[in-house]
C-alpha positions, 0 to 999 in steps of 0.5 A: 898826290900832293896836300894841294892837288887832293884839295884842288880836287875837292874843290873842283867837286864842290864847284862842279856840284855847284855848277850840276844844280844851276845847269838843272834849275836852268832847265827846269825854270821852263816848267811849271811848279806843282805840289810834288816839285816843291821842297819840304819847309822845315819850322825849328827852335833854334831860337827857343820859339817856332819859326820857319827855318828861312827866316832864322838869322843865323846858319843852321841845318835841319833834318826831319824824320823823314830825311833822316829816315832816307838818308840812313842817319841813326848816328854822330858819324851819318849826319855829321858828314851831311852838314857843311862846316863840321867834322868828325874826328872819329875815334870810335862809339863815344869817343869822337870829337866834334869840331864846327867852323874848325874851331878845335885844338885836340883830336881826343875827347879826354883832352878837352871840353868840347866846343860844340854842345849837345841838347836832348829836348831842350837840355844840356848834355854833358860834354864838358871837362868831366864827360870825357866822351861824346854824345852820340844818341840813336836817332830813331823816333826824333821829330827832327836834327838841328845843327846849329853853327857859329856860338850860341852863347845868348840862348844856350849858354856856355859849351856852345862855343862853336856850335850846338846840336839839338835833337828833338823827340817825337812827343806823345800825340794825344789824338793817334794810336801809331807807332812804327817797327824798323830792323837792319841787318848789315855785313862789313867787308873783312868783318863781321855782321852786325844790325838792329831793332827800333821799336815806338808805341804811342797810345793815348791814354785819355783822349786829347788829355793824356798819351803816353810814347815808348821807343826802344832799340838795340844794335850791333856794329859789326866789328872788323879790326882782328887783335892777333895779340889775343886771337879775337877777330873783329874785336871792334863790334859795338852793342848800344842799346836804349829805351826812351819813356814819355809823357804828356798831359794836358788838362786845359787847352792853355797848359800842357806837361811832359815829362820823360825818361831816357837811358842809353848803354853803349858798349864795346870790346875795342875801338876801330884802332889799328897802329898808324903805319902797319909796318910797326904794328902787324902789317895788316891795315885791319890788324892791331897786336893789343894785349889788353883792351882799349874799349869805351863804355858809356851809360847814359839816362836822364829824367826830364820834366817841363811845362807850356803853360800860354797865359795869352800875352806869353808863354811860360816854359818850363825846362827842369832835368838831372842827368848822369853819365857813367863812363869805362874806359880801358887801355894800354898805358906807357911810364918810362918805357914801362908797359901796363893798364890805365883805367879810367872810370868816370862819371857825372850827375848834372841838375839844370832848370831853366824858366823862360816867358816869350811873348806870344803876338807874332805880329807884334813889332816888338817881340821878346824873351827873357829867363833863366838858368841854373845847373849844378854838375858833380863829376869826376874820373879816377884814372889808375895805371898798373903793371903787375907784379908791380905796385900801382903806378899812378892813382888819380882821383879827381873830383869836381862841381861846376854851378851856373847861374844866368839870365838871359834875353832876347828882344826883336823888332819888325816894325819897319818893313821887311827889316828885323833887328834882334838884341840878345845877351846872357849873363852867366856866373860859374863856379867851379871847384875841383878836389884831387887825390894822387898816389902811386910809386911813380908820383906819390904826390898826395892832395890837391885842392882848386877853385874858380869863379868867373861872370861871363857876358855874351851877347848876340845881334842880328840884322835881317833884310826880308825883301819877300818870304823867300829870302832872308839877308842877315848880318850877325854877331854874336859870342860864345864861350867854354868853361876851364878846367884842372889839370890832374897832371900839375905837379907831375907834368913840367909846365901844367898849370894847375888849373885853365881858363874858359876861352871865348869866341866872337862870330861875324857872319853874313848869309844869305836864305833864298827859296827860288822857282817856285820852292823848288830850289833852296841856296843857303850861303854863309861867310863868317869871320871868328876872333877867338880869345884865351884859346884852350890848347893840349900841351905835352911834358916831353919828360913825363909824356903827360898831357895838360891844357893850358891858355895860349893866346889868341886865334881867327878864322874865317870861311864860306859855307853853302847848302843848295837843294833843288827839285827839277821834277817830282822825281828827282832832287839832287843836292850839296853842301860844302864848306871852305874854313882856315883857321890860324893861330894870331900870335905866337905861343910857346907851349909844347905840343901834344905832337911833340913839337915845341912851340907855334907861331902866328899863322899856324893852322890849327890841329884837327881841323880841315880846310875843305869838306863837301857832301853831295847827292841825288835822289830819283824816284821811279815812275813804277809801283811800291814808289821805287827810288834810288839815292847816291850820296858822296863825301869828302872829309878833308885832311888834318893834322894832330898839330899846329901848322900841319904838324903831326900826324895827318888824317882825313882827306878820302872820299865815301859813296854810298848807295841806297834803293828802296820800294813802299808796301803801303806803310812798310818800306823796304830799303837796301843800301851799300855804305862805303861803296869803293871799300875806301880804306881812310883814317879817320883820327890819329894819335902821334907816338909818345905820351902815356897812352902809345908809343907808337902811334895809333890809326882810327880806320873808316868801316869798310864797305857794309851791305844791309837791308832796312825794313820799316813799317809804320801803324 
């Protein structure tokens, strides 16, 4: 079947989903509404204050702890596949890349910075030149997931270039002892078992004056890749385990502490990583012939500490945090034909605080913002191939420190009926400074020093039309950006800059927030155009297979997002979310592509992203004891390349059903659920052949079909 042929499928499922919730709401606009009918309002923070999630102006999925409960999400791979507009280039735990409006030019998550940006309670996450690894929280025990696309640059500062995902706790409740218990036991298809333990205790300590939530829990993915190199069978199972302490103190109605602490230890014997075309590997689509392992381990923690303190006419918030992240990874490395190891531990310990004052009358006609931001990270890997007997290869030691400083501000008006107009911006200095060491028989280079300062302005604007509650027409603009690098190739590697510049993008997008029929039907649109300057690109020294990254000009996009979610009856809900994006090159560039292409021209598609992804589901509850309900929800992730212009290897374009049926025993729920359902067999990711990592070319495999059962009970 042909790229087109799939894509027009793909669509036709977008429309006729489309199509299935109007023929419903037409029908179900001859009833009358009730309680049970209407949908959940979600309140949010996207914009560092409460407000409903209608009235934000800008394009933003919520799900709360119930929805994420439902819906099975506890990871990166489940909620990302729900939410329009994003992918996920999926390399395995810690190792995935997040792309959002299809924004991206790598598919690996050591290549670059990422695009989009992650906070845990109002902080940065470290996803930036030193992470090389992606944040992939367990999402148990959180009041609520934000995915918030388009730049955030005004609010939350540089890395949010495309998009952030914000992850909100549940915080101490100083008035309840509670607490819930939830175990999982799954089995893969051609592999092995696998499930978990998640645990969460509030109890306060003084009564409305000091509580204390603990959360923990611990996991097994089950492993279903067998290396027959080495004998080990479903060598791919992940441990991730964590724990989550926190605090809250409020010793007047008008101030209220918290202070927390979280650690997480992801762990694995392998990736989900089988050779691409099985014909050159073991001829098996779950077999790999690895002699060494290529395993991620990723060890997290962060201590948080901040305060509200209301003075009347605003609220001071105080958001201070230091983070590290630990990472391991190990894989086979090529030199010249020559086969061995790379090791490349890595690290970061990042400082942030950030001070804001908000205005506290809602009412008022003129609503404001103002604070600052500083961060200090300190990072670095170390990156070591060998081939015994041999001496070492290459040793590369890198260092780095990356300082912020901003201030930032929003101020909004509503004093005209049903019109808001909102005027943000920040102002950002970055420094950064990068100290390299390089040995080894290969490339004895020695020493190497590199600096850069930059002052990044980005502003927002929002126009908003609100003829009732219910709906909210905006127009908005607004720009993010990402920070540079070095390149720890520059002087092995033909054409590496030694070091790159932060790249930035502008945001044009309309949309559309509706709540029809009595708050049984939601419809969020969203049409956006992106003009993104000084693009990151991942470039390849064909000579010495190194890769590096580089400036190359410009590129735009544009694209059409769309979430619908009505209820007919009390007992059904059905919904869908699709999103159509093209993204291109808009002037040529002659870098050498990863791919091992030269060069792209104007009008290339950009690597690693899709055209067209869609999610869709319906819920029914049964009208019989324990409050019986069924949910099936469907996927598309649309193809994409490794390189520009549909070069490369392609990846993608494969369709997941999965199913979950579940029964309430007061406040124990049961749930049985079956992911994958077609046992379809998908890459997820690609690498091309070449470069030092793999000769011949790498497939990152869906898991296949999984059963398991889910019980929870609350207290």
């Amino acid at each position: 079947m042909t790229n087109w042929a799939r894509s027009r499928r793909a669509i036709m499922v977008g429309a006729a989903s489309l199509l299935a919730i109007m023929a419903a709401t037409s029908a179900a606009a001859q009833q009358g509404p009730t309680a049970a009918t209407q949908l959940d309002e979600l309140i949010v923070t996207a914009n560092k204050r409460e407000e409903r999630l209608i009235d934000v102006p800008l394009a933003v999925t919520a799900l709360s702890e119930q929805a994420l409960l439902r819906q099975g999400v506890r990871g990166l791979d489940d909620y990302v596949r729900l939410v329009p507009g994003v992918r996920l280039n999926d390399n395995g735990p810690g190792s995935s890349v997040v792309t959002m409006r299809g924004v991206n030019t790598s598919n690996t998550v050591a290549g670059q910075g990422s695009t989009v940006g992650f906070s845990l309670d109002d902080v940065p996450i470290d996803v930036g030149f030193n992470a090389r690894s992606t944040v992939d929280m367990r999402l148990f025990d959180v009041e609520r997931l934000e995915v918030l696309r388009g730049p955030q640059g005004t609010l939350q500062g540089a890395q949010s270039l495309s998009g952030l995902v914000r992850m909100v706790t549940n915080r101490p409740q100083l008035d309840s002892f509670g607490g819930a218990i939830e175990g999982t036991v799954s089995g893969v298809a051609h592999g092995s078992t696998g499930g978990d333990l998640n645990v969460a205790l509030n109890v306060p300590l003084v009564d409305d004056v000091l509580a204390v939530r603990a959360t923990g829990y611990i996991t097994r993915a089950p492993g279903y890749v067998d290396n027959r190199a080495s004998g080990d069978d479903n060598q791919n199972f992940t441990d991730n385990s964590g724990a989550r302490l926190q605090v809250r103190w409020r010793p007047a109605s008008t101030i209220t502490f918290d202070a927390g602490y979280t650690y997480q230890l992801i762990r694995n014997k392998a990736l989900n990583v089988v050779y691409r075309n099985p014909s050159v590997g073991t001829g098996d689509v779950y077999e790999y012939d690895h002699i060494l392992p290529n395993k991620v381990n990723v060890e997290f923690d962060q201590l948080r500490f901040g305060f509200d303190w209301d003075l009347g006419w605003a609220t001071l918030t105080d958001v201070t945090a230091y983070s590290r992240k630990k990472i391991d990874t190990t894989d086979e490395g090529y030199l010249a034909g020559l086969k061995g190891r790379i090791d490349t531990p890595s690290s970061s310990k990042i400082f942030s605080q950030e001070l804001r004052l908000a205005s506290n009358d809602g009412d008022a006609p003129l609503k404001w913002l103002v604070g600052g931001f500083y961060s200090h990270r300190d990072g670095g890997f170390n990156q070591v191939l060998t081939a015994p007997p041999l001496p070492v290869l290459l040793n590369v030691l890198v260092g780095s420190t990356l300082e912020e400083l901003a201030g930032f501000g929003d101020l909004t008006f509503t004093g005209i009926p049903n019109w808001e107009v909102a005027l943000g911006a920040r102002y950002t200095n970055s420094k950064y400074d990068f100290d390299v060491q390089r040995s080894g028989l290969a490339f004895p280079l020695g020493p190497d020093k590199a600096s850069n300062s930059e002052n990044i302005f980005t502003p927002r604007l929002s126009v908003s039309y609100r003829p009732t509650d219910r709906q909210n027409f905006y127009f908005l603009i607004s720009k993010g950006w990402r920070s540079g690098g070095y390149n720890s190739a520059s002087g092995i590697a033909a054409g590496a800059p030694k070091t790159y510049d932060s790249d930035t993008l502008w945001n044009y997008e309309l949309g559309a927030k509706t709540r029809l029929l009595d708050d049984r039907l939601d419809i969020n649109v969203a049409l956006y155009r992106l003009e993104w300057k000084s693009v990151q690109i991942q470039a390849r020294d064909p000579r010495s297979g190194f890769n590096f990254n580089d400036n190359a000009g410009s590129a735009e996009g544009k694209g059409i997002e769309v979430e619908a979610r009505f209820r007919p009856t009390d007992r059904v809900e059905l919904g869908t979310a699709f999103s159509f994006s093209d993204t291109e090159l808009s002037e040529d560039t002659p870098v050498f592509q990863a791919t091992g292409v030269a060069g792209a021209r104007k009008g290339d598609r950009l690597p690693a992203s899709a055209e067209f992804n869609i999610a869709n589901f319906v819920e029914v509850r049964l009208p019989f004891e324990r409050d019986p309900f069924v949910r099936v929800d469907h996927s598309y992730i649309g193809s994409a390349f490794t390189g520009f212009a549909g070069t490369g290897t392609r990846f993608g374009d494969y369709h997941l059903v999965s199913v979950r049926a579940g029964l309430s025993f007061g406040e124990t729920q049961v749930i049985a659920f079956v992911s994958n359902l077609f046992d379809e067999d998908a890459i997820t990711n690609a690498t091309d052949p070449g470069g030092v990592f793999d000769l011949r070319g790498r497939a990152f495999r869906v898991q296949p079909r999984t059963i398991g059962i889910t019980v929870r009970s609350g207290f």
